[in-house]
C-alpha positions, 0 to 999 in steps of 0.5 A: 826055319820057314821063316829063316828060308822064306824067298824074296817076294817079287816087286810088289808082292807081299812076303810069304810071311809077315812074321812069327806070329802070321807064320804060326798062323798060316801053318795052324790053318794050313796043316793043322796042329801037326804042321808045327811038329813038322820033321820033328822025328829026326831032332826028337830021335837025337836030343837025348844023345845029343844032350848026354854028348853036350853036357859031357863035353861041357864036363870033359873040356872043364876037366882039360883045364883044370889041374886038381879037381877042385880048381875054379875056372875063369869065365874064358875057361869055362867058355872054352868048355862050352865050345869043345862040348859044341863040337861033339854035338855036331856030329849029332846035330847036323843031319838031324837039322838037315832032315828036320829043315827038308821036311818042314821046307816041304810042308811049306811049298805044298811038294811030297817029295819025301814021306817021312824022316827015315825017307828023307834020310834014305834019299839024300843017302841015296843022292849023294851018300853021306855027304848029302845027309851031313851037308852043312856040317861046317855052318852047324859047327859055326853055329853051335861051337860059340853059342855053346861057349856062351850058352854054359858060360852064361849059365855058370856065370848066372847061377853065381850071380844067384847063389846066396852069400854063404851059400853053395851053387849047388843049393840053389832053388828050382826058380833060380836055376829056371831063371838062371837056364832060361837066360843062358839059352836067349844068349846062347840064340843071341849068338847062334842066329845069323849062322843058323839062318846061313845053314838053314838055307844052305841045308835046303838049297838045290843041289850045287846053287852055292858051291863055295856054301857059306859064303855064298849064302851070306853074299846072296842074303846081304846082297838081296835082303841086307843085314837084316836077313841074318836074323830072320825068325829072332822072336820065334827063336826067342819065345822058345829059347827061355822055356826049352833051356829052362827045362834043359838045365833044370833036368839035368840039374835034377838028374846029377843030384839024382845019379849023385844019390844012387851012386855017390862014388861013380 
């Protein structure tokens, strides 16, 4: 996020961060080890609904396309899937992100304007009601429904890969499915950048500087820092996208042979 709303350094003047690693840097020395866990109690209060709410979409949109419970979906299929559960997390996600983004923004500029996450959410709900905590509902939307499309289609789509002949996608080894969940969630970020860059800034931008929101983001960015602006803070997307996914699917992988077990009939 610091990275992704970082302002345009004057003529002359070196960016605030020279990249990931300057950034990871800078906020170690600053802040300490606690500066890197930033607005991390709204995100952190919501990832277990979120994640039961995501993969039951995923489940829900497969069983909207399906006509007996054993039709094998098309990868179009199971990328439409991906997207209605992309849908349901926003709902989730949204405010989250704007606490979390407000936070870790503060933190950067040096400011106190608010204490904590329940402060923050308090104050915007204070400010503008519930329109100030879901702002950038629509970018979060544009963000998650594709790339949640790609992230479990990828997913389904590596784990046949992987599968042995003969062999059932279920039995797949603990590796695999880290291979096969590390992957999805770098192509899942493959997509989901250039959006979250758009919603980052527009969820931390003073009240009314973008009233037309996503499209003027996108013309100031493209006009100001070009095309390559749209994929600020890649490589640290990138190193937390395969470990963070990795564990993701192995959980629940592990989780529905666990529920399975207890009670097979549920």
């Amino acid at each position: 996020v610091r990275l992704q709303t970082q302002p345009k350094p004057q003529p002359g003047q070196a960016p605030l961060y020279s990249g990931t690693f300057d950034c990871f840097r800078k906020t170690l020395i600053g802040e300490g080890v606690r500066g890197l866990y930033r607005g991390m109690a709204a995100p952190i209060v919501g990832v277990t609904p979120m994640f039961a709410v995501c993969f039951f979409g995923f489940g829900l949109g497969k069983r909207l396309q399906q006509r007996k419970p054993d039709d094998v979906l098309t990868y179009p299929q199971l990328f439409a899937a991906g997207m209605l559960s992309g849908v349901f997390t926003t709902v989730i996600m949204a405010p989250g992100e704007r606490i979390k983004c407000l936070l870790q923004i503060q933190a950067a500029t040096g400011e106190t304007k608010y204490s904590g996450s329940l402060d923050c959410a308090k104050q915007l709900y204070r400010e503008a009601g519930i329109r100030g905590v879901y702002k950038g509902t629509v970018l979060t939307l544009m963000r998650d429904v594709p790339a949640s499309g790609m992230y479990f289609m990828t997913y389904e789509w590596l784990k046949n890969i992987l599968t042995p002949e003969g062999k059932s996608v279920s039995d797949l080894s603990v590796p695999r499915i880290l291979f096969a969940g590390g992957l999805a969630g770098i192509f899942n970020w493959a997509v989901a950048i250039p959006p979250d860059v758009l919603k980052s800034r527009f969820q931390t931008a003073p009240a009314g500087k973008y009233p037309n929101g996503f499209r003027d983001v996108l013309r100031e960015l493209i006009r100001e820092e070009g095309v390559a602006s749209l994929y600020k803070g890649f490589t640290a997307v990138m190193i937390r996208a395969f470990p963070a996914n990795a564990a993701c699917f192995l959980g629940f992988e592990v989780a529905m042979k666990f529920l399975n077990w207890v009670a097979p009939g549920l």
